[in-house]
N, C-alpha and C positions, 0 to 999 in steps of 0.2 A: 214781176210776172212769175208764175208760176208753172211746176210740170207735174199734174197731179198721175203719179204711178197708182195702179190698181189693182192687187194678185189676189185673187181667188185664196182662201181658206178654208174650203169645203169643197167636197167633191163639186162636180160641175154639173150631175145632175140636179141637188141642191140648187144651186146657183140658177139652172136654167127655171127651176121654178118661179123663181125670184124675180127674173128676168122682166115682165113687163113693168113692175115697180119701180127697178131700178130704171128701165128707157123712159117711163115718166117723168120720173126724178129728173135725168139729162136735160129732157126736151125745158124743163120748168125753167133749170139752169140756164140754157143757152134762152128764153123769153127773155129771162131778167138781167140779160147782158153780160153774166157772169163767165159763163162757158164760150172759147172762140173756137174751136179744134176738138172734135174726141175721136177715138176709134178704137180699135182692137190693136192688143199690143203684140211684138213676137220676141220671146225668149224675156227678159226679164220681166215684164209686167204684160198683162192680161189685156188690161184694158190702160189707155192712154188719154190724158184730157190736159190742154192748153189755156191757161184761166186768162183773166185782164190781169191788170194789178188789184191789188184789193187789200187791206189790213191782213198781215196771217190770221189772226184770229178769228175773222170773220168765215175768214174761210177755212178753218177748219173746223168752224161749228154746220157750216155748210156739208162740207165733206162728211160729218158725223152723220148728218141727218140720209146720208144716202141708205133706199133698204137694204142693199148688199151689207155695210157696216153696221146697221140696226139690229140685222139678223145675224150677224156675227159669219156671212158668209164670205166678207173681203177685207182686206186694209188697204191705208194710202201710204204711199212713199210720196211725200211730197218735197218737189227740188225747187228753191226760190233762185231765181238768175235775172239779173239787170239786161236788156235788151239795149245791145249798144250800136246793131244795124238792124236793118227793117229792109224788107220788101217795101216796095212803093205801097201794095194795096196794104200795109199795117203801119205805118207812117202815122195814121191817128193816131193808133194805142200808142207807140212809142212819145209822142208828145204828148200824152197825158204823164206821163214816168217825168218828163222835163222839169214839167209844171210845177 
């Protein structure tokens, strides 16, 4: 699984321009089961997003295609971590990692 970090590289009115591109972008993500978690982040990143598992690669062509990083408005700090306890209600994803 992943932690994908997301800090601003442009001012934030820049940014807020951007801003419904980029909430499209999310919502796509979380249709196509990619995204489980996102929000706003406090003190080191910006914004904060909880992925499945997935190939790094995959997703970080994913992550490329956001408009914040197209526009050259944001980056990702992405953290890869093996999930080794689960809440009851994420007991699937984690048995997909098993598998």
């Amino acid at each position: 699984m992943y932690i994908a970090l997301l800090t601003y590289t442009a001012p934030e009115t820049e940014v807020d321009y951007a801003l419904p591109d980029h909430s499209a972008w999310v919502r796509t993500q979380f249709t196509r089961g990619l995204f489980l978690v996102s929000g706003k982040g406090t003190g080191a990143a910006d914004q904060v997003i909880l992925t499945r598992p997935v190939l790094r690669g995959k997703l970080d062509a994913v992550l490329a295609g956001d408009p914040f990083v197209v526009q050259r408005l944001a980056r990702y700090n992405v953290i890869e971590f093996t999930a080794t306890r689960t809440a009851q209600e994420l007991v699937a994803i984690n048995e997909v990692l098993a598998s």
